[in-house]
N, C-alpha and C positions, 0 to 999 in steps of 0.2 A: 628840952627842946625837942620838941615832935620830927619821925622821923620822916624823909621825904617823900621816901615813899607811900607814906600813908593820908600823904595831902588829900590826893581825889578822893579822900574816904570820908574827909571832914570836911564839912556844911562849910561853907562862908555865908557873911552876910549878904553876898551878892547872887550866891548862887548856892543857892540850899541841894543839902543831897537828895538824889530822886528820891532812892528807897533809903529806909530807915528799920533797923531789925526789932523785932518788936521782943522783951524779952518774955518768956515763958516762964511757967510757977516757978524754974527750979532755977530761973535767973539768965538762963541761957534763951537764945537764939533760937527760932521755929524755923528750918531749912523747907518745911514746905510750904509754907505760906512765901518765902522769899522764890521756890520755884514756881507757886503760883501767877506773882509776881512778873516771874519772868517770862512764864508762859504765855502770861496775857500781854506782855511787851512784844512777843514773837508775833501772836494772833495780830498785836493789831499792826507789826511790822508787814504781814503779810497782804494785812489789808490796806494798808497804803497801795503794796508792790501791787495789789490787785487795780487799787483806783490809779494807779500813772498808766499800769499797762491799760484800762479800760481807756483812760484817757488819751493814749497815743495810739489805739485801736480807732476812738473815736473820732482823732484826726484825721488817723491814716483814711480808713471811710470816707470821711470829707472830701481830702484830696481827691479819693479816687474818682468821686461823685462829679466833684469841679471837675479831672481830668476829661472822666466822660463826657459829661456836656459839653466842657470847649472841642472835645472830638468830635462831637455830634454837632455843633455848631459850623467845624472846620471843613464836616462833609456837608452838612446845606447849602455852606459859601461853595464849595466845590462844583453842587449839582447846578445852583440857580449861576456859577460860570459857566456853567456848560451846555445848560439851557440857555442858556443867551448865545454864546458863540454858535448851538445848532441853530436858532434862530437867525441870527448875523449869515452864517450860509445857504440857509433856507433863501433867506432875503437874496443873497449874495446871487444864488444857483440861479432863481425867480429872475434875476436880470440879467445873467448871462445867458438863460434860455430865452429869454424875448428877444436879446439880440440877434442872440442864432435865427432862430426865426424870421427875424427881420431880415436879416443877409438873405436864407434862402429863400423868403418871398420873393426881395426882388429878384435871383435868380432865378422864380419860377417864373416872375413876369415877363422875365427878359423873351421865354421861350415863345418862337412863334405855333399859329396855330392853335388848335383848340383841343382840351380832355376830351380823349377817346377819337383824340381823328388822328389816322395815319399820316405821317410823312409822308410829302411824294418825293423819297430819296429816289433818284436814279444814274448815281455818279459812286461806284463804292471802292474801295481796295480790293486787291485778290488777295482774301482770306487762308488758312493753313499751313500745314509746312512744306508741301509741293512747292508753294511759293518761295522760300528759304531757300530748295534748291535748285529754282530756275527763273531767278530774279530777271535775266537774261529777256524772256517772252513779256515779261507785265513792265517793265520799265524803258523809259523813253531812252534813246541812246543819242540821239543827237538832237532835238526837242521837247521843251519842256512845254505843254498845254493844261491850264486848270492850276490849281493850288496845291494838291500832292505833290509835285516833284519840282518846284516852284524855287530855281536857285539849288538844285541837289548836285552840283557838281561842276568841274571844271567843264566837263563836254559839254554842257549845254551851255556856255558862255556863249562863243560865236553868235548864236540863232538867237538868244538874250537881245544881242547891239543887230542884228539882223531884223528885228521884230519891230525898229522903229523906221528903217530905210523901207518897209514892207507898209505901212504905216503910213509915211509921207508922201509913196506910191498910189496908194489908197482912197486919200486925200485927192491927189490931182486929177480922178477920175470924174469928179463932181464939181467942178467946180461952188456950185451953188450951197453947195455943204460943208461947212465951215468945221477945223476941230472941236467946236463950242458945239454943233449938233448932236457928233457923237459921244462927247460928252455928257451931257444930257443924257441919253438913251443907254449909256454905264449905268449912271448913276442912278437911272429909272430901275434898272435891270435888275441891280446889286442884288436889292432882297431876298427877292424871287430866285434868283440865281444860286445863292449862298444856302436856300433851303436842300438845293438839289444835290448838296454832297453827304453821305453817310457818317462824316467825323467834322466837330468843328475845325474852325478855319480861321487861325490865329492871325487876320488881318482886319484891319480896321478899314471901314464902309469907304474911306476913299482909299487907300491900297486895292481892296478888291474891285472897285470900279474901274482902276486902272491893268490889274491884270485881268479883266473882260475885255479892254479896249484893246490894248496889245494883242494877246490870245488870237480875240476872235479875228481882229481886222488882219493877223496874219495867216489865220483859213484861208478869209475869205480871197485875199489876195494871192494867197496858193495856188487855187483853183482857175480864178482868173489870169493867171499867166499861166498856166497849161492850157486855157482853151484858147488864150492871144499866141502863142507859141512865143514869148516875151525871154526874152534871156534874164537871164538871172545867175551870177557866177559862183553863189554859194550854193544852189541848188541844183543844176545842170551836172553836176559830176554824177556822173552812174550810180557810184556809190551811195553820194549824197542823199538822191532823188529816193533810193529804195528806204533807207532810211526815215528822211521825212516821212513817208509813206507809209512804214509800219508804223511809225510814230502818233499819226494821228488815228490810229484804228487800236489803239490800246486801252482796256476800261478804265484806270487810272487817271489817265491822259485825253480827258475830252472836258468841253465847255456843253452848257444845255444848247439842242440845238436851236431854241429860239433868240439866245444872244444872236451866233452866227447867221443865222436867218433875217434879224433887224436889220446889221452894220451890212449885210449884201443889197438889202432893199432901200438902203442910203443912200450906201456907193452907185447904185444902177441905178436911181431914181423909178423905183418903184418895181421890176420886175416881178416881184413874189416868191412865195416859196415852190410854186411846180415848176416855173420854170429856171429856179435854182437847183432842183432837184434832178427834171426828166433830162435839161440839156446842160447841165455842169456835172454836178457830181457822178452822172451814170457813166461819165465818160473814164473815169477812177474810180468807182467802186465795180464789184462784185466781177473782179477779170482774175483771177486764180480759181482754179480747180474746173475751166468750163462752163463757167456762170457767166459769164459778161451777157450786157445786155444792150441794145440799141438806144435811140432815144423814144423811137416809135414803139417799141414792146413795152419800155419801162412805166412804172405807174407809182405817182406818189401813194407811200401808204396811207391810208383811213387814221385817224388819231391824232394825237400828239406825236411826231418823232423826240425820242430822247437826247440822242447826241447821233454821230457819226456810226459809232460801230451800232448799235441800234438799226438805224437806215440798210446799212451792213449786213445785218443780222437779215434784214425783211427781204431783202432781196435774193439774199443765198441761203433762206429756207421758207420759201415763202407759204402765207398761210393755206394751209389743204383746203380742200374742196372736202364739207361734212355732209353726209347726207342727213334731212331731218326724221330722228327715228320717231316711231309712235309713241305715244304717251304710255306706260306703264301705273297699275295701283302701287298702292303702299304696301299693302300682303305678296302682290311679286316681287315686289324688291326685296322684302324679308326673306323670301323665300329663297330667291338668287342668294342672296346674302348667306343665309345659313347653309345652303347647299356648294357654294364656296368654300367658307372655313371647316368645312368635312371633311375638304382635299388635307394630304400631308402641302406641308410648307413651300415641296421642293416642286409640288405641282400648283399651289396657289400664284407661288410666284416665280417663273422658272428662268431665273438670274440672267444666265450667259444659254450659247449652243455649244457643240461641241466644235473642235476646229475640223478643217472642211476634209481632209484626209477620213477623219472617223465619220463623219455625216455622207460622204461618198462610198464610204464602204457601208453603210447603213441603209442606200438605195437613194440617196437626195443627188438632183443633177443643179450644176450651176449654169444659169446663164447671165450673160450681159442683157440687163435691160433695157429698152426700145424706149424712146421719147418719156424719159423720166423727167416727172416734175421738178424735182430736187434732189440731192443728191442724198438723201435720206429716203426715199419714195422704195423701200428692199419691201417685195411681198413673197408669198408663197403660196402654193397653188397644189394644195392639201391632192389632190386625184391623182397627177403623175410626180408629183415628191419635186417639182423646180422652186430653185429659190434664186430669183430673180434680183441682181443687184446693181444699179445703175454704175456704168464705167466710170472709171478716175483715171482721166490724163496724164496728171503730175503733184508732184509733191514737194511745192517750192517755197511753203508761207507757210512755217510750225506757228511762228508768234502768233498769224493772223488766226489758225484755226485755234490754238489755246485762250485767246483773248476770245473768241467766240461760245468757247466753251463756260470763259469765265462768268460773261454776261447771262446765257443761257441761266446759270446758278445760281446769279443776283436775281431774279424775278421771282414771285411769287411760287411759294413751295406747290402749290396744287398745279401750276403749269407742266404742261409734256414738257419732258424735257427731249426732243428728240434728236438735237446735236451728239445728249452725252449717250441716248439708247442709240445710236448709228455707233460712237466711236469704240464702243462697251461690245456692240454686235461682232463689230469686224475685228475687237483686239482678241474676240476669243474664237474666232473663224478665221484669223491669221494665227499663228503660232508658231510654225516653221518653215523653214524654205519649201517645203513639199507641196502645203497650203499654198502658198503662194505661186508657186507653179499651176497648180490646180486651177485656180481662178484667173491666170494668165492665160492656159488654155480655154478655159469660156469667154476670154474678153474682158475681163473684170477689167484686168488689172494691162496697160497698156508694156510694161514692163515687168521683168520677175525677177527681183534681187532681196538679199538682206536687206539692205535699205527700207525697202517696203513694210518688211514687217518691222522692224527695228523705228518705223514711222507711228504705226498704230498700237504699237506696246506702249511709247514713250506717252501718246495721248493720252491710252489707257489710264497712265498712272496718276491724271492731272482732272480725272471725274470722280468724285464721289462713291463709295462702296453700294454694288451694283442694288444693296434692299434697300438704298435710300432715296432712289432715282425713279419719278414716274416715269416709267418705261412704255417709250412708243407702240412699241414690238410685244406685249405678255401676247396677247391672241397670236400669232405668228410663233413663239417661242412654244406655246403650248402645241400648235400644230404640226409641226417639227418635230416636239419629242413624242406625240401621238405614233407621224409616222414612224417614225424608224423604230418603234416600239411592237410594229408589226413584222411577224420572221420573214414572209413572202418578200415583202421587200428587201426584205438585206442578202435574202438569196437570189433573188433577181438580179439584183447589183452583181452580186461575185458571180452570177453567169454570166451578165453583158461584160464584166472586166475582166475578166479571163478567157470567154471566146469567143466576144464581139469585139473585142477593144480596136483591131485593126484589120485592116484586109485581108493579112492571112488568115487572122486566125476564123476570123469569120468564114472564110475558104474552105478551109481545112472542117471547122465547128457542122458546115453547110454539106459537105461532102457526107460525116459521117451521118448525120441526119439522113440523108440520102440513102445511105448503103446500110445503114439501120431499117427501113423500110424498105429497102428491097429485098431485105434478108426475112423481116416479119412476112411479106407478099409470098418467096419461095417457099418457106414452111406452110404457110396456109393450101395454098397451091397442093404441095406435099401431104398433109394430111386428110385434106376434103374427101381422096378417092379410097381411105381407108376405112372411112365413115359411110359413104355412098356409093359403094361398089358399082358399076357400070351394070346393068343388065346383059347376058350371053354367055 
């Protein structure tokens, strides 16, 4: 019985042995032919292991080929999404900018007027932070006029419910003129009217027709019961009266004055504007500071009137008397020109003077001016050093001269501003009480206290910095510091103030003059006979 372990060693019919040992001459087994054998069983082991690994190389490959591509694949889906979504907001962006566009066309339609033509704004706020802290002078305190302050507070309630009993009054003047006329001529106004303010005006075309109606017919009816001597219980108080009063002479606080000019030519049946102007209004305007005027003096201005403080304006600075210079070339003017900017800065454009203490001791005399045209009319008279400055009575209307100031500043930048060159002159030729004594004595000034100066400081601070201001006064400024820039003069000065200044000393200054020349007379006297001995 063969043993078992020698099974795999012998052939079956089913499955023959691989190898078989071949014998050799001497009977035996050739071991290298069997490692031959087996070495070629290794080789071609290896060559398998070679053909799976080439073969799972050759997958792997594949794969990675496939992986590539569907990666390359899954970036072109990516880019041609992403090209479409830029596309989609291209599209997207393309109609939200037409719309924008459409919006501000129509808001550009809306605007009246035409590219490249000015507004004729002439109703603005008072700009800056002067304004912040003296709200007091630019706002209405017991009436509200115009759309700026239009409902700004409890105080102007009253004169609100006031404005339609003024109104009703108005009405009963004319019979023949029904509320449907003045209605009308609102609502003709409106447009026109609404151009004439500096900011829009968040009311709709019949809102603002009706604050014109109100508004104005309460001017207008203002003024005619001052010239009926008409009572009136909410206006008749002292108080009241001064009020209203600043109230409509505030830049803020006005209507154009061609509204107020219509609804008076309704109410009177036709009267007009001069003789609303020569015999109504002059009989309340321009009465502070010594300006009042008659009805025979007075004269409607030339132009358009703007509003109220405008009219205002023209009458208490009225326009100068120019005389026409001769024509000059273009090469002189260059010339002027260049020979100009040569000067240092502080002699191109010489800001302020000194205050009058230092310009009196510099040889400048002050006097009160004789029949000045306006109260700005200060000249100087370069030969004997006077600087002539027209008297000021009193000093009772700050709001009204600040609101005059403000308007001045609204106009046109190339305009003199000669309001803020007078208020700029005197805030630095006021200075201290001494100054102001000074020009008390020549008459300037009717009275001499703190107050006064403490008057022209506070303006001061409510103009514009002095290199921004076309200034009335440079030719006068310059002439001024000319003089006193010569020594003769400012010695002269300290001779006449110290031994002219009063009777004594003048006396006394006189005597030695005197006894100084009698004493040069006795030496000459004295000497002659030692030079020209007498003959004998």
């Amino acid at each position: 019985m063969a043993s078992p372990m020698m099974e795999p060693l012998v052939g079956s019919k089913d499955h023959p042995p691989a190898f078989a040992a071949a014998p050799d001459v001497h009977g035996g087994a050739t071991t290298d032919e069997s490692s031959t054998v087996v070495d070629k069983g290794t080789d071609a082991d290896e060559s398998r292991s070679t053909g799976v690994a080439s073969a799972r190389a050759g997958e792997k490959s594949n794969d990675e080929d496939v992986e590539e591509d569907e990666m390359s694949a899954s970036m072109q889906r990516r880019m041609d999404e992403s090209s479409a979504v830029e596309k989609e907001e291209e599209v997207c962006d393309d109609a939200e900018a037409v719309e924008m566009a459409a919006r501000m066309e129509q808001r550009l339609g809306a605007l009246p007027g035409k590219a490249h033509e000015s507004e004729p704004f002439t109703i603005f706020r008072v700009a800056g932070p002067m304004r912040e802290r003296n709200r007091h002078l630019y706002e209405p305190q017991m009436v509200s006029i115009g759309p700026f302050h239009r409902g700004a507070g409890r105080h102007l309630a009253a004169m609100e419910e006031h404005k339609w009993r003024c109104l009703r009054d108005l009405l009963a003047r004319n019979p023949d003129a029904p509320l449907a006329t003045y209605v009308r001529a609102a609502r003709d106004l409106e447009p026109e009217a609404r151009r004439r303010y500096a900011e829009p005006v968040p009311l709709t075309a019949d809102e603002f027709a009706e604050m014109l109606l109100l508004d104005g017919c309460f001017v207008v009816e203002f003024f005619l019961k001052g010239e009926d001597r008409a009572d009136d219980a909410l206006i008749d108080a002292a108080w009241a009266m001064q009020n209203v009063y600043n109230d409509l002479f505030l830049l803020e606080n006005q209507l154009p004055f061609f509204v107020i000019e219509r609804f008076y030519d309704i109410a009177t049946g036709g009267l007009g504007r001069d003789y609303f102007v020569t015999n109504l209004l002059v009989k309340y305007l321009t009465v502070d500071f010594g300006t009042a005027k008659d009805g025979d003096s007075a004269r409607s201005p030339d132009g358009e009137i703007h509003h109220l403080l405008h009219l205002y304006y023209h009458w208490f600075l009225p326009p100068e008397d120019r005389a026409k210079s001769g024509t000059s070339s273009k090469d002189e003017e260059d010339a002027a020109f260049d020979e100009l900017m040569a000067k240092p800065v502080d002699e191109r454009v010489p800001w302020q003077l000194r205050s009058a203490s230092e310009l009196q001791y510099a040889g400048v005399t002050f006097r009160a001016k004789k029949s000045a045209r306006s109260l700005v009319d200060v000249t100087f008279h370069s030969r004997d050093g006077v600087l002539e400055i027209p008297a000021v009575d009193r000093y009772t209307n700050q709001a009204l001269f600040a609101n005059l100031l403000a308007y001045e500043q609204s106009r046109g930048r190339w305009e003199l501003q000669r309001l803020v060159s007078y208020v700029l002159l005197m805030a630095s030729v006021v200075d201290a009480q001494r100054d102001v004594e000074i020009l008390q004595q020549a008459g300037v000034f009717t009275k001499g206290d703190e107050e006064t100066a403490a008057f022209y400081s506070h303006l001061g601070e409510l103009c514009p910095p002095p290199e921004f201001v076309n200034n009335c006064y440079n030719d006068l400024f310059r002439d001024v510091r000319e003089y006193c820039g010569r020594s003769w003069n400012r010695h002269r000065a300290v001779l006449v103030h110290d031994y002219f200044s009063n009777p004594w000393t003048s006396m006394s200054a006189a005597a030695a003059v005197v006894l100084l020349v009698l004493t040069v007379v006795q030496t000459v006297y004295t000497v002659l006979p030692y030079y020209n001995p007498s003959p004998g």
